[in-house]
C-alpha positions in Angstrom: 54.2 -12.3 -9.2 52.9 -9.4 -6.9 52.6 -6.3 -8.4 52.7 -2.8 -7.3 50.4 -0.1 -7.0 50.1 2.4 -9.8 51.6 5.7 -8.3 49.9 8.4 -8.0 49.9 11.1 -10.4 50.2 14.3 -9.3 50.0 16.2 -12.1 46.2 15.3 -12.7 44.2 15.3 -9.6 44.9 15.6 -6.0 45.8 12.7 -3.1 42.1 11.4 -2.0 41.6 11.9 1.4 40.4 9.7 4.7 38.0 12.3 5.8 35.8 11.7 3.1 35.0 7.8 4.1 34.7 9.2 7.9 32.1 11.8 6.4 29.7 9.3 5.4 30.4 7.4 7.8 29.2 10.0 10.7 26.2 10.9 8.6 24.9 7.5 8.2 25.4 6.8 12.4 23.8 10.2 12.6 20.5 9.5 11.1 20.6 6.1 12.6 20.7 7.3 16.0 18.3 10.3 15.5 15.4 8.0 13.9 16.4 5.6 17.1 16.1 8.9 19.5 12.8 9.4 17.4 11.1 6.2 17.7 12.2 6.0 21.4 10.9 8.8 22.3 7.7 8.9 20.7 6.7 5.3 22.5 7.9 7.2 25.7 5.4 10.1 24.7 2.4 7.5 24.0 3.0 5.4 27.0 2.5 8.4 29.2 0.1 10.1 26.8 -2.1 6.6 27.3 -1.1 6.2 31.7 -2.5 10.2 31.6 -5.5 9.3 29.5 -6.3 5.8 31.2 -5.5 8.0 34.7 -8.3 10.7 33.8 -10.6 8.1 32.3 -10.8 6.2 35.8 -10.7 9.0 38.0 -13.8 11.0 36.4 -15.0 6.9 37.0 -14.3 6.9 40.5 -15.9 10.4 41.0 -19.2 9.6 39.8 -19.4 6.4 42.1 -18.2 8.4 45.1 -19.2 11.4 44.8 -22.3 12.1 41.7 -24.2 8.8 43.3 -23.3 9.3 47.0 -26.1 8.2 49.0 -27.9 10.5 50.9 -27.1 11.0 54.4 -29.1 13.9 55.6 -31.7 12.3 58.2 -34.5 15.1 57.2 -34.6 14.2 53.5 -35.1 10.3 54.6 -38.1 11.5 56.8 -39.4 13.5 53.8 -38.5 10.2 51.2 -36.6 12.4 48.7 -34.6 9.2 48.6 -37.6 7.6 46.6 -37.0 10.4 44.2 -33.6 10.4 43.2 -32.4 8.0 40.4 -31.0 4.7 41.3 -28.1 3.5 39.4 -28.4 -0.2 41.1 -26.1 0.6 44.3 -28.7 0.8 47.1 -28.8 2.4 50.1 -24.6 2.6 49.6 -24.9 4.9 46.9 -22.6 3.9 43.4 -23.1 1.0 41.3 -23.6 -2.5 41.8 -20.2 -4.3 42.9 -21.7 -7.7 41.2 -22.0 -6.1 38.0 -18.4 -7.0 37.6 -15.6 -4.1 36.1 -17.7 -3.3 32.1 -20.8 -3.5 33.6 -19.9 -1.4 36.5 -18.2 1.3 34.2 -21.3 0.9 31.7 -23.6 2.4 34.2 -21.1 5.1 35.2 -20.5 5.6 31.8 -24.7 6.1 31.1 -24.7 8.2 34.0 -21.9 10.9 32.8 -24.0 10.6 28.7 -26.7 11.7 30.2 -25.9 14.7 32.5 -22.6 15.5 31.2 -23.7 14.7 27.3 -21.2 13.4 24.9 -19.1 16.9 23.5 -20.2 18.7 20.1 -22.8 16.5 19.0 -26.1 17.5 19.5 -28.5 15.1 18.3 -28.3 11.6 16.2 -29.8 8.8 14.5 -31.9 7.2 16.6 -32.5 3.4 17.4 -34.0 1.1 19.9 -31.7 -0.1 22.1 -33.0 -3.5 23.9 -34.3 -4.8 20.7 -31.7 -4.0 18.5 -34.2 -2.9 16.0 -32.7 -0.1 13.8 -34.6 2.6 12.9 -38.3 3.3 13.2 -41.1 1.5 12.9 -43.3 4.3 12.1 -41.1 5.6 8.8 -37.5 6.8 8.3 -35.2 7.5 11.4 -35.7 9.1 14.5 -33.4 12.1 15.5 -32.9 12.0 19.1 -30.7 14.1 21.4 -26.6 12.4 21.4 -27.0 12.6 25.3 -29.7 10.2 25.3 -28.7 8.0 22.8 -25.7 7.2 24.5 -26.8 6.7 27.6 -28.9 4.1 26.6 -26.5 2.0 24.4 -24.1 2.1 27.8 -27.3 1.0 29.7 -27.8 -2.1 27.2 -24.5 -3.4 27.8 -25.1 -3.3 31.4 -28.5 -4.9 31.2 -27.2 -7.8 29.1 -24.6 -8.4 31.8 -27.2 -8.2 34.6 -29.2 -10.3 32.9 -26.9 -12.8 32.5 -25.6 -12.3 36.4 -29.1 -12.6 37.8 -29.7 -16.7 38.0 -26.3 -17.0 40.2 -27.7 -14.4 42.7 -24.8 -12.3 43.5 -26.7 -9.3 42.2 -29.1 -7.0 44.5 -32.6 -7.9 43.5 -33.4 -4.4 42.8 -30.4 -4.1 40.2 -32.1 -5.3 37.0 -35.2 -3.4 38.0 -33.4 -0.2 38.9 -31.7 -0.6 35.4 -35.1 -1.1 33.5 -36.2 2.0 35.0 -33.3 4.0 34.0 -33.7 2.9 30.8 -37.2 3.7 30.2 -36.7 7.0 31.8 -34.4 7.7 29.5 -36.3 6.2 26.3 -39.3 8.2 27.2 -36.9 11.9 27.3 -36.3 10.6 23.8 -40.0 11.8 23.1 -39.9 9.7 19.8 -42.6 6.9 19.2 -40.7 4.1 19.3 -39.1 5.7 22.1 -42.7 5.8 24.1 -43.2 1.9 23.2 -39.7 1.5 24.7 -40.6 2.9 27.6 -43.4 1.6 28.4 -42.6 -1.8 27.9 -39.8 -1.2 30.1 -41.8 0.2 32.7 -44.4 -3.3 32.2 -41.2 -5.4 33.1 -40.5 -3.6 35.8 -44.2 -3.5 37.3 -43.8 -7.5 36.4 -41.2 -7.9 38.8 -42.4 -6.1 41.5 -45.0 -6.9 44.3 -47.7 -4.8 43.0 -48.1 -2.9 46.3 -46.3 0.0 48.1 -45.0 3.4 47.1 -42.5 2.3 44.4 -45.3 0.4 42.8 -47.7 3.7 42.6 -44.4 5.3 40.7 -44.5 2.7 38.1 -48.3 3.0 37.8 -48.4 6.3 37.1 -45.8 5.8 34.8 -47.7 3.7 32.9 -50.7 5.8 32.9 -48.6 8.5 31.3 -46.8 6.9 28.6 -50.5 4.9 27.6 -52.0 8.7 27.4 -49.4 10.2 25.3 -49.6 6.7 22.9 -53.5 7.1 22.8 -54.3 4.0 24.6 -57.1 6.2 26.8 -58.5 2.7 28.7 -55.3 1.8 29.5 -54.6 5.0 31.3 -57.5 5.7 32.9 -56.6 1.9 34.6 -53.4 2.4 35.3 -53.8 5.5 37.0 -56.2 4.7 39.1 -54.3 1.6 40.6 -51.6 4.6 41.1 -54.3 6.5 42.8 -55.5 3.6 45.3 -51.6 2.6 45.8 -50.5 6.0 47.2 -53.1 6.1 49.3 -52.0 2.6 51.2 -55.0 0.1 49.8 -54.4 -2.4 48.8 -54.4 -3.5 44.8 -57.1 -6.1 45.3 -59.8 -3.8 45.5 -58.5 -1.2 43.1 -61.4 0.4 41.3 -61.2 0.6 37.0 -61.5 4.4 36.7 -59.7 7.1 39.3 -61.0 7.6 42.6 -60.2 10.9 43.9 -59.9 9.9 47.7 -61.5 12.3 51.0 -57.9 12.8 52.8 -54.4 12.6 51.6 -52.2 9.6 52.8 -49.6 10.3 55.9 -46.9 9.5 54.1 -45.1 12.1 51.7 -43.5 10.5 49.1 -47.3 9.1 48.4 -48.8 12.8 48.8 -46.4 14.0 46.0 -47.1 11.0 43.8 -50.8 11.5 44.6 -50.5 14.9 43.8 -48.8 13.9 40.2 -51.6 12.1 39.3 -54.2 14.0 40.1 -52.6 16.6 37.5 -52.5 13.9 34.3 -56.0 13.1 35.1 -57.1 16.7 34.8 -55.0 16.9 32.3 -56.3 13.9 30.3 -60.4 14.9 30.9 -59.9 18.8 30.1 -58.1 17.1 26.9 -60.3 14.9 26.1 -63.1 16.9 25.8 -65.1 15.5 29.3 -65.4 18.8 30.9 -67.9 18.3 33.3 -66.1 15.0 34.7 -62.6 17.4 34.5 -64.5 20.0 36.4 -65.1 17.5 38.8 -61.6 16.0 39.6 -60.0 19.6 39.6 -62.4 20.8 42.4 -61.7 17.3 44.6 -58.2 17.0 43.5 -57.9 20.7 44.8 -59.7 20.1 48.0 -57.5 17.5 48.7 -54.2 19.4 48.3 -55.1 22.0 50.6 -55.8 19.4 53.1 -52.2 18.9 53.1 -50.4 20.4 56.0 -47.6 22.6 55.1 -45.3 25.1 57.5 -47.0 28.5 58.2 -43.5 29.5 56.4 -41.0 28.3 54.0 -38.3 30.0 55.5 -39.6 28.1 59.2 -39.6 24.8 57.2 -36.3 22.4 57.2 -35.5 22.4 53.3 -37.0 18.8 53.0 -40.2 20.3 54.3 -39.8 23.2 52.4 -39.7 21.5 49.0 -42.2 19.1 49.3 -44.8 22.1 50.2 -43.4 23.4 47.5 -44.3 20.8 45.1 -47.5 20.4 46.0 -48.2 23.7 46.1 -47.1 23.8 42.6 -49.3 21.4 41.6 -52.4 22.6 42.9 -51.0 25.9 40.7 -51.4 23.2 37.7 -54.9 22.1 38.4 -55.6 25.3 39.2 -55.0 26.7 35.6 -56.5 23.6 34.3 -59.8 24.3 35.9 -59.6 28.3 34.4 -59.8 26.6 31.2 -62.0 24.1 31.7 -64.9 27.0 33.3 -63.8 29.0 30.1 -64.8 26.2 27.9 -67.9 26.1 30.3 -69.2 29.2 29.6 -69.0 30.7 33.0 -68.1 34.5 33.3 -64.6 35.2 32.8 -63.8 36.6 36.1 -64.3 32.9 37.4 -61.2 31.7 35.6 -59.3 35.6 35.6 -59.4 34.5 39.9 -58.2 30.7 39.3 -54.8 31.9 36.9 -54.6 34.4 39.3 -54.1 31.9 42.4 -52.3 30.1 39.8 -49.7 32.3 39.0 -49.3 33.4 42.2 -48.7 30.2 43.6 -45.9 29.1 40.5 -44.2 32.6 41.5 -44.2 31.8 44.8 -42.9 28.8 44.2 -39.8 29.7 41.8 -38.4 32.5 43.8 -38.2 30.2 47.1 -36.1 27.8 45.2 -34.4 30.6 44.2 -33.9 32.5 47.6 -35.6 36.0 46.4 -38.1 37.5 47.8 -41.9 37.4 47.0 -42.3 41.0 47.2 -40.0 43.8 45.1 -36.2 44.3 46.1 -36.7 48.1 45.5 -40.1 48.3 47.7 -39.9 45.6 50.6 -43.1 46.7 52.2 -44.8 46.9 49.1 -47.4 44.1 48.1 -45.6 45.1 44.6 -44.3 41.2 43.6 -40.8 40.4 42.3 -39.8 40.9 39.3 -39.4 37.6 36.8 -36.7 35.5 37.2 -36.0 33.0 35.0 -32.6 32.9 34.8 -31.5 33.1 38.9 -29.9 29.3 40.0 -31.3 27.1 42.3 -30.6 27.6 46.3 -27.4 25.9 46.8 -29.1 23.9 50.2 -30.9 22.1 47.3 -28.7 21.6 44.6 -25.6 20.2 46.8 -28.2 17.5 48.2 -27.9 13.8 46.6 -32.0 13.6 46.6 -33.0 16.4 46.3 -31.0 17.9 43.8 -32.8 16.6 40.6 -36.4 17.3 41.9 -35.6 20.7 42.7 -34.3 21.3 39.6 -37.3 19.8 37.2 -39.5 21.8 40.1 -38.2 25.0 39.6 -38.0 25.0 35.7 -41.5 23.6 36.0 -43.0 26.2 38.6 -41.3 28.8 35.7 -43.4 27.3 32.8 -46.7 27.3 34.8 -46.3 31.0 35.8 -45.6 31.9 32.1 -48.2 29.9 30.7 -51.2 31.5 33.3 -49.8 35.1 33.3 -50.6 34.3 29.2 -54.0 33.2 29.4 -54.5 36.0 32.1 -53.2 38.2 29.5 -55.5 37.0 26.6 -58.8 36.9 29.2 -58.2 40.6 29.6 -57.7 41.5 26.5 -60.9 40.5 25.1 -63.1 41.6 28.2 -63.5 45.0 26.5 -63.1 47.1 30.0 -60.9 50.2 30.2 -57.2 50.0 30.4 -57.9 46.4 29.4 -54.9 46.5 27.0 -52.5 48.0 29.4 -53.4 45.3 32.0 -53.2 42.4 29.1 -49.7 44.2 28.0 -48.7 43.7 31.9 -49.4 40.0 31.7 -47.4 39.7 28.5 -44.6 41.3 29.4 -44.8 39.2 32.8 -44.9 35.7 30.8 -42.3 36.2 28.6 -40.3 37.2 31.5 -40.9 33.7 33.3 -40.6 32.1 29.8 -37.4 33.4 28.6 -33.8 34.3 28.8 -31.6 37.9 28.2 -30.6 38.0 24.7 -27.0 37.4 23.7 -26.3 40.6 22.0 -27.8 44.0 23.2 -30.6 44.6 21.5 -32.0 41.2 21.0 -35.4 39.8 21.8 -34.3 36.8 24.1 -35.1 33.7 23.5 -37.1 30.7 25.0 -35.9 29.3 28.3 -35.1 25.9 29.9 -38.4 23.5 29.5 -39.7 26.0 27.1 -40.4 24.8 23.1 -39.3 27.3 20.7 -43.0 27.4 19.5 -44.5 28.3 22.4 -42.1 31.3 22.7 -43.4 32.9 19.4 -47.1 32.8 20.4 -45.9 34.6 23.9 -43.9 37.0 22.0 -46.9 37.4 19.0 -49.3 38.3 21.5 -47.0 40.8 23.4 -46.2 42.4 20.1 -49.8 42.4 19.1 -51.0 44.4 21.9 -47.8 46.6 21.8 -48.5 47.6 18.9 -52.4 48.2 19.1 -51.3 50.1 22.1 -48.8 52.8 20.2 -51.7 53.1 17.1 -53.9 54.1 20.2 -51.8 56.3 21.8 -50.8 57.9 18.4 -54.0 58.8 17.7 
């Protein structure tokens, strides 16, 4: 038998009501539906947080192919071959990358490319390794701390080479590819400056003298590659061979009859992509006898090697000159300002009167002046007093003409020529400066003071507070700036006790 509900009983409690089982009811939906909204959202968010990061990643791809390693189309810089001195990065005469490299290898070399002159963010340097052989670590004891820039770039160009490698036997690559990527990557190993980073290079640099013909232009690069990185590992023989195949190559012999030890030749070749690379190695061969302590053979070589450069023709202006001209004059005119300073030294070492090599620095830093403000687009002589023979002023801080740095080719030698011609100035107005101040002559130390004051102001930078002392510049090693600013201080000083007195 069915039986009824208890009633209710009012005098207790009151009559329960349906809004409490809608309550929780609505509450539960409610969080259901906002975590739903939630989760929905948030893969809406990451989807177009990944399109917009996937978007930006290939776009800064595609500018560097198209636009960073756009071939060169200015038919002036092809007559002067500033082709031959831009970096290849295995696209040819098309400019970019190599199509055959497939899509990672392609992005790889891109990826190298924006390491290297874009770096990597905050980090500064690394833990070093080598990158074709895999070995980790050094060699030579403990780690080698290398910039982050570098050490990027060369893992991204491993990956590409291993892909070249294996894309070479079908022949769909450009011949020059696997070369081109060797030669990055020993350019790169030898900024590195490390030991094992030397080794690197030059074996790379071997490889890539294996593959080619052994003759031409691009052949007396290599060699004088190779001379350099067997100098700075102490392999002196091997050098002295190496550069003078470079020697005999730039001036269109033929390697067969390549000589064992440098040849300074009677005229300079026609072409002048071999003139500069002539010009190159004359400098590490004075270089390497004023180091090595053969100062009559250095003498020698700097008085050839400087006969030779002026044999060069060069425009009776540099504002005449196209801006191809221009900078080629320019850089060999620079580096007769290097041999020039070498051969000051060398006569000082030889015991000949001072004023000898006072005259040589002098030409020398004339001629790296002369050479930094025309990149620059300032004058030779003083803005304040234009008909002066009063020079300009230091400037080591001014940019580089824009007719140079907007050019494919010529953009990269310009710079390196520039921050070079700046070091050279610096380092002759210094030894002017130390000549003069032990020749003993009245107003000696004002003069050596001038020639202080005149380095450090090619050698460094403003300070970034008022009231600072600057700092060292672009190209220039922290210990070099201390003995620029210890001798200006020195003389500054010994200067105020005199006028004290």
């Amino acid at each position: 038998m069915k039986q009824s509900p208890t009633p209710w009983r009012q005098d207790h409690t009151a009559e329960p009501s349906v809004l409490v089982e809608e309550n929780y009811a609505k509450h539960t939906l409610f969080t259901l539906d906002f975590f739903r909204r939630l989760i929905k959202f948030s893969f809406i968010g990451l989807i177009g947080t990944a399109a917009v990061g996937l978007t930006a990643f290939e776009a800064t791809h595609l500018w560097v192919e198209k636009v960073e390693l756009a071939p060169e189309t200015d038919e002036e810089c092809a007559k002067w071959e500033w082709g031959l001195e831009a970096e290849r990065w295995t696209g040819g005469e098309r400019g970019g990358t190599d199509t055959a490299l497939g899509f990672k290898g392609r992005h790889a070399v891109r990826s190298a490319w924006i390491a290297q002159h874009w770096g990597v963010g905050s980090s500064a340097n690394v833990m070093g390794s080598n990158a074709f052989t895999g070995k980790g670590g050094s060699s030579f004891g403990g780690l080698n701390v290398v910039e982050a820039r570098l050490e990027f770039a060369q893992d991204f160009l491993n990956i590409a080479f291993k892909i070249a490698l294996r894309k070479e036997p079908s022949g769909v690559l450009r011949p020059q590819t696997v070369t081109e990527l060797l030669i990055r990557h020993g350019d790169i190993m030898e900024r590195m400056g490390t030991k094992d980073g030397l080794f690197e290079a030059r074996s790379d640099f071997q490889r890539v003298w294996a593959r080619q013909s052994a003759k031409g232009l691009d052949a007396s690069r290599v060699a004088l590659k190779l001379g350099d990185l067997n100098s700075r590992l102490g392999n002196t023989e091997d050098a002295l061979t190496w550069w003078a195949r470079s020697i005999h190559l730039a001036s269109g012999d033929s390697l067969q009859a390549a000589p064992s030890t440098p040849v300074i030749p009677t005229s300079p070749p026609k072409s002048p992509g071999a003139q500069r690379t002539l010009a190159s190695a004359l400098v590490s061969l004075s270089a390497f006898y004023a180091t090595a302590g053969q100062l009559r053979q250095a003498q020698l070589v700097e008085e050839s090697a400087l006969n030779l450069l002026r044999s060069i023709r060069t425009p009776e202006s540099d504002m005449s000159a196209s801006p191809p001209q221009a900078l080629h004059s320019l850089y060999v005119l620079h580096r007769s300002s290097l041999i020039s300073v070498h051969l000051a030294e060398v006569l000082y070492a030889l015991r000949t009167p001072p004023a000898t090599s006072i005259q040589w620095l002098a030409q020398a830093a004339e001629s790296s002046e002369r050479v930094a403000l025309t990149l620059s687009g300032l004058p030779l002589t003083h803005p304040d007093a234009p008909g002066s023979k009063i020079p300009h002023p230091p400037s080591s801080e001014s940019p580089l003409l824009p007719v140079f740095a907007k050019s494919p080719s010529m953009k990269k030698p310009a710079q390196s020529l520039l921050r070079d011609a700046r070091r050279s100035a610096a380092e002759a107005w210094n030894l002017l400066g130390v000549l003069k101040e032990g020749s003993g002559d009245a107003g000696s130390m004002e003069k050596s003071l001038e020639c202080y004051e005149r380095a450090l102001g090619w050698a460094g930078v403003a300070a970034d507070r008022a009231g600072g002392i600057g700092r060292a510049g672009e190209g220039v090693l922290d210990a070099e700036w201390q003995v620029l600013w210890g001798n200006y201080v020195r003389v500054r000083e010994a200067l105020r006790e005199k006028t004290a007195k």
